[in-house]
N, C-alpha and C positions, 0 to 999 in steps of 0.2 A: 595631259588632260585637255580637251579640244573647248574652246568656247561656247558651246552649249553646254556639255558639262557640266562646266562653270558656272554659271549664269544658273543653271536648275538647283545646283546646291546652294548660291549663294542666295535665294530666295527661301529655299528651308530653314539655313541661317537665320534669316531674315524674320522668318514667322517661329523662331523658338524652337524649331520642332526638332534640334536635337539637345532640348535641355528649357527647364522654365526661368532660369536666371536671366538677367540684363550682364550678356556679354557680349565683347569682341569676337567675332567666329571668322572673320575671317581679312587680313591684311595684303595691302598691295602698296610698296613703298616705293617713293616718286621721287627714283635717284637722283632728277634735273635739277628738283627742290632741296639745295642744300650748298648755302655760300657761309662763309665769313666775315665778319665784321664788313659789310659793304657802307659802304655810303648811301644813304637812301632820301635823304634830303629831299633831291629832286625828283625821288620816286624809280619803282624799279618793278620790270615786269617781267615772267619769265610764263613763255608761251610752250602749253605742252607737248603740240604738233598730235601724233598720233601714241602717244607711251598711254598706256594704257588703257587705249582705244576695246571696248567690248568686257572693260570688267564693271561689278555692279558694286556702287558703294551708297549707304547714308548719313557717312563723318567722317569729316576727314580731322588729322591731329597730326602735330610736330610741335619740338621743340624749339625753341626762343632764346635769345637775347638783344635788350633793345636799351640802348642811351635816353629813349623819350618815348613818349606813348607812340603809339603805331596804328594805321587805319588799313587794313588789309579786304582785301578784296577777291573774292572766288567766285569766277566763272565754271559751270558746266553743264551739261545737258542731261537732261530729264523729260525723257521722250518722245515728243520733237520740237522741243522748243530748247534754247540758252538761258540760263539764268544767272542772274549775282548777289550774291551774300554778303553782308560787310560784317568786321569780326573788327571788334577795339582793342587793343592789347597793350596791358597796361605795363609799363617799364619794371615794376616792383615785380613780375613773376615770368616762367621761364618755360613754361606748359600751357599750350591752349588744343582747345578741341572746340566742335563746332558742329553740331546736329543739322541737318539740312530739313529747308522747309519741306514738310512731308513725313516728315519724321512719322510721326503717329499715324498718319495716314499710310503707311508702309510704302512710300514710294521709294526709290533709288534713282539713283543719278549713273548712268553710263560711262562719262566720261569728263574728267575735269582739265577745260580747256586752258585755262590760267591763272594766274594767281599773282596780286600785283601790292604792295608793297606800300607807303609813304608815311610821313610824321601825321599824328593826330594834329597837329597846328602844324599849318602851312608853312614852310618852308624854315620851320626850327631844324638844327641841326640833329641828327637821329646816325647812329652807325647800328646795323642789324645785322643778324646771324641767324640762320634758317636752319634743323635738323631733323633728322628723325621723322621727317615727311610724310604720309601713309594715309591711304584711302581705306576706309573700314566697312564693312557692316556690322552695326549693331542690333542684337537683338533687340525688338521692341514688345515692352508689356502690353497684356490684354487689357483689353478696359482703359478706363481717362483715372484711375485710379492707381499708384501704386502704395503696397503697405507693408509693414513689415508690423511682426506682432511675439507676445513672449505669453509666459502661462497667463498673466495678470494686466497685459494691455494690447490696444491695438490701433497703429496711427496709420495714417496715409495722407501721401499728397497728392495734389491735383497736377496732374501733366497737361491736361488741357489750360488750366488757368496758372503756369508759370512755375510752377512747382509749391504754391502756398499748400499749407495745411491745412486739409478742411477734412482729418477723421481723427477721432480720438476719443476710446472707448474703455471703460474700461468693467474687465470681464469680471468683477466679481460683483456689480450691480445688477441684478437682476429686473429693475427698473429701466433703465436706459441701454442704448445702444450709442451710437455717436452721440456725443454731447457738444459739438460744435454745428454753428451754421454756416452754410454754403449755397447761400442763396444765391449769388451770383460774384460776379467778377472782382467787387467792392469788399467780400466779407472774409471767410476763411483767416485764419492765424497769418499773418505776412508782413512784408516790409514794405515802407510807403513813407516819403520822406518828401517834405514839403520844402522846396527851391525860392528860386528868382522869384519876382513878380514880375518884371522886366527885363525883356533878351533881347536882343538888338535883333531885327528882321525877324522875332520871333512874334506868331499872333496866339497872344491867351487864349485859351477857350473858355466855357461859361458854366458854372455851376451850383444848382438851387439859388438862378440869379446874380450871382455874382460871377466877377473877373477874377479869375481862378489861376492861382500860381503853377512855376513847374513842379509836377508833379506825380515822379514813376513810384507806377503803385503793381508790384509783382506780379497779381493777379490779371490786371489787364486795363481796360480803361470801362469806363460810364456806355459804350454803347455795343456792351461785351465781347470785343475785339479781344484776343488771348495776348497776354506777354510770350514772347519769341523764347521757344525750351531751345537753350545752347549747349547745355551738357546734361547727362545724367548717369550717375553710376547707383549701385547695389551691394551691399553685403549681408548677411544672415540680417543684423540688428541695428543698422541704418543706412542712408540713402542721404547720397549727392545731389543735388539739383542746381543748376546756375541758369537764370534767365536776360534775358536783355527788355526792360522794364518799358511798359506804353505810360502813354501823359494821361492821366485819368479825364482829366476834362477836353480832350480830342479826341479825335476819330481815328483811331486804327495808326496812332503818332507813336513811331518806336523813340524812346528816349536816349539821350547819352549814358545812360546810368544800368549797371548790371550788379543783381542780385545773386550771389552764392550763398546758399541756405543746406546745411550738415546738420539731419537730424539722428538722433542717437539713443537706441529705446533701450530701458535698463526694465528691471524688476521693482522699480521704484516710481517709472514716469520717463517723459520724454525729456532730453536735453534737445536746443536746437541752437545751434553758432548760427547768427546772421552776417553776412557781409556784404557791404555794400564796395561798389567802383565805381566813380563819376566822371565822365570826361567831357564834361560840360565847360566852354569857357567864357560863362561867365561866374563871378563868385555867387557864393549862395549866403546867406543871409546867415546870423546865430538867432535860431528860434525853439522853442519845443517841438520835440519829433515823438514818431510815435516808438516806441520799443519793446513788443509790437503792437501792430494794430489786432484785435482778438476781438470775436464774435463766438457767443454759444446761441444755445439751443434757448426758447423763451423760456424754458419750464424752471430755469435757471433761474427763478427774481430777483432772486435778493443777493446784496453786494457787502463784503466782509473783508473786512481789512485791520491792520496793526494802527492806530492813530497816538501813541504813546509817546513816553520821554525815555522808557527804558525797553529797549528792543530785546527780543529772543530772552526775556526771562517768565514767559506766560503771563504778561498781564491782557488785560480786560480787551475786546476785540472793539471794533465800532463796526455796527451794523445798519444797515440802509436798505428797507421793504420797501419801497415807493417811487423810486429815480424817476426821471422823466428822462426825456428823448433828450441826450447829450448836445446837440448844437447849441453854439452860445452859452452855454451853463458853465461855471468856472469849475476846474479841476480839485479834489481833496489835495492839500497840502499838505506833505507830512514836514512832522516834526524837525527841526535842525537835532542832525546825531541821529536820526530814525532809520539804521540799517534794513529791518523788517518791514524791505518795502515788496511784500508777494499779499497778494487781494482771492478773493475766491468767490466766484457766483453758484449761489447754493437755491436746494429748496427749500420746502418750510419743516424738513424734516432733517435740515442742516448737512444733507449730503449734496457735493458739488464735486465743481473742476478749476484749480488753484494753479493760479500764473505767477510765478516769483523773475520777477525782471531786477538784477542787481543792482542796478547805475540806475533806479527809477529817482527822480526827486517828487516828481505829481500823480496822481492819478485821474484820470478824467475818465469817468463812467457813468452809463444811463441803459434806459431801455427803449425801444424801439415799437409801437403797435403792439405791446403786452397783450398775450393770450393765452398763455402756461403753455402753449404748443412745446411738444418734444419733439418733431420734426425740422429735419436739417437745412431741410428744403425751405424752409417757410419763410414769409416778410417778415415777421415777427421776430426779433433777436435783442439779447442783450449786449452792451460793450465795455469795454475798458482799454485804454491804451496806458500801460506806463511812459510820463512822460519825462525826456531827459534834455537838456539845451546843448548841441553840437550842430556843424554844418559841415556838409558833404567838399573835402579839397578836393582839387583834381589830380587823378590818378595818384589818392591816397587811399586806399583800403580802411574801412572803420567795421569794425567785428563789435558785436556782443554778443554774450549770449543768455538766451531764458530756459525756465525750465515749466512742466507741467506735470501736474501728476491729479487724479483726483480720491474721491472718501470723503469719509465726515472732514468734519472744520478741524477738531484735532490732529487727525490722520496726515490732513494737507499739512496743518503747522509743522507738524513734528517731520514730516518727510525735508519741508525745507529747511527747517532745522539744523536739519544734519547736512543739507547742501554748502550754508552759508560761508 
């Protein structure tokens, strides 16, 4: 097969056009890229010369093993210009992949010039192993939306904004369509974890007036700049996403911190595993986080929740018509012993969309510019964040996970119900 060829197929690849799945179509493995336990301390670069000069890739992926976090560095060319990507890889896992900027914009990269190696902190000791090397094309979906759906629901995330979730539908309401908003970079279902206030040569940015902590928020930052898509996979009934998270109160500021988000659609509602990476060195504070952050649709008003001493035996809900705009307002408390901690924003005819977050201890929720809009799009939205106290170690992984499903107010109990 001569290099044009090449190059014409691997562009077909490229635009799905022999299949509508998000796959691999086609590999090219970078025998050079492939050492043993090296010492990488002082850093280690291995120059590709001309190996696989004229093929078309836009991910590349290997295998790993690493003594200490690791800052790796990929050089290559994407049309006529060089460019370089940084990848954090954290000690605790042994598989990385890495979507090249362009990704959605279907660009490919020609050729990858190098790829360089060292400790996420300066000159800690680090021994690394490199395998399985390989320049890919992935297929990329149509639209800034991907979804995955079953006879009774239909979710999707945002690939333009980081992989948060912002569709979730569910088909036997013939009232609504999405019942989430996604107004912009700030909203959609996502992770968003609140840092330092002080970093050493680090400058705050400023938000609603104030000096604004770190603070990577999946979707992207305040002047709609996207969170960096680093991987993305598909199967019939859910979807991988992992992003490298911007500072919300900066400008287009990528963070140390990376989100993997696994959501997982049943006949019941969405599960979705959140995980967060941090390789931030400074420590982060123990404060309330959000688990997660959730926006619906305005039409949603009213707020219902478990406020009891005896959880999961059906007693009495506590209900809340009237919220105001959540800043500054204190959190619902639940009860010490209150397991049934899942909330649900409903209408006035008690049909909604119910968030059960396990590890919740608070609930902090309001409404935003109330106008019963059913529009996804809109300023208008209601919120909730289960909130839990933990802080982000470095290059420790923290997972939880929540669940969604929506129906009347019984329908939601009883589905979590049976989750708990």
């Amino acid at each position: 097969m001569n290099k044009l060829t090449a190059f014409i197929i691997s562009i077909l690849m490229l635009f799905g056009a022999f299949g509508g799945k998000i796959e691999v179509k086609s590999q090219f493995k970078m025998n050079n890229l492939s050492f043993s336990d090296a010492d990488i301390t002082e850093g280690r670069t291995v120059a590709l010369n001309e190996e696989g000069s004229g093929i078309r890739f836009n991910r590349i992926s290997f295998s790993y093993s690493a003594s200490a976090p690791v800052r790796a560095v990929f050089e290559y060319r994407q049309g006529f210009g060089a460019f370089k990507e940084e990848l954090l890889l954290s000690s605790k896992e042994n598989r990385a992949s890495l979507l090249l900027d362009g990704y959605l914009g279907r660009k490919t990269a020609s050729r990858l010039i190098s790829a360089s190696f060292e400790p996420a902190v300066k000159g800690q000791k680090c021994v690394f192993s490199l395998s399985d090397f390989t320049c890919d094309i992935q297929t990329v979906p149509h639209g800034d939306t991907l979804y995955i759906e079953n006879e009774n629901y239909k979710a999707g995330v945002s690939l333009r904004w980081g992989g948060g979730l912002c569709y979730f539908e569910d088909k036997n309401s013939k009232a609504y369509g999405n019942l989430l908003n996604c107004h912009d970079t700030g909203r959609l279902v996502q992770q968003s974890y609140y840092g330092p206030l002080d970093i050493e040569g680090y400058e705050n940015g400023v938000f609603v007036g104030s000096r604004w902590s770190y603070n990577p928020v999946q979707g992207g930052d305040m002047y709609g700049n996207a969170s960096k898509l680093v991987a993305l996979e598909k199967t019939e009934n859910s979807i991988r996403v992992v992003c490298r998270a911007l500072d919300w109160a900066q400008d287009n500021m990528p963070t140390q911190t990376y989100y993997t988000c696994v959501y997982t659609l049943t006949d019941k509602g969405l599960a979705a595993e959140n995980t967060a990476v941090d390789f931030l060195q400074t420590e982060w504070p123990d404060r309330e986080q959000e688990i997660p952050a959730f926006y619906t649709v305005s039409a949603l008003g009213t707020f219902v929740f478990y406020d009891g001493e005896k959880p999961w035996t059906g007693g009495a809900l506590r209900t809340e018509k009237d919220l105001e705009f959540w800043a500054g307002k204190p959190a619902f408390a639940l009860k010490s012993g209150n397991s049934e901690t899942w909330c649900a924003w409903t209408d006035d005819s008690q049909y909604g969309i119910g968030l059960y977050s396990p590890c919740a201890e608070r609930l902090l929720a309001g409404r935003y510019n109330y106008d019963g809009s059913k529009d996804p799009d809109a300023d208008s939205t209601n919120y909730v964040a289960p909130l839990g106290i933990f802080r982000l170690n470095f290059d420790e992984p923290h997972t939880y996970t929540y669940y969604l499903t929506a129906g009347s107010v019984e329908e939601i109990r009883s589905t979590f119900q049976a989750l708990r």
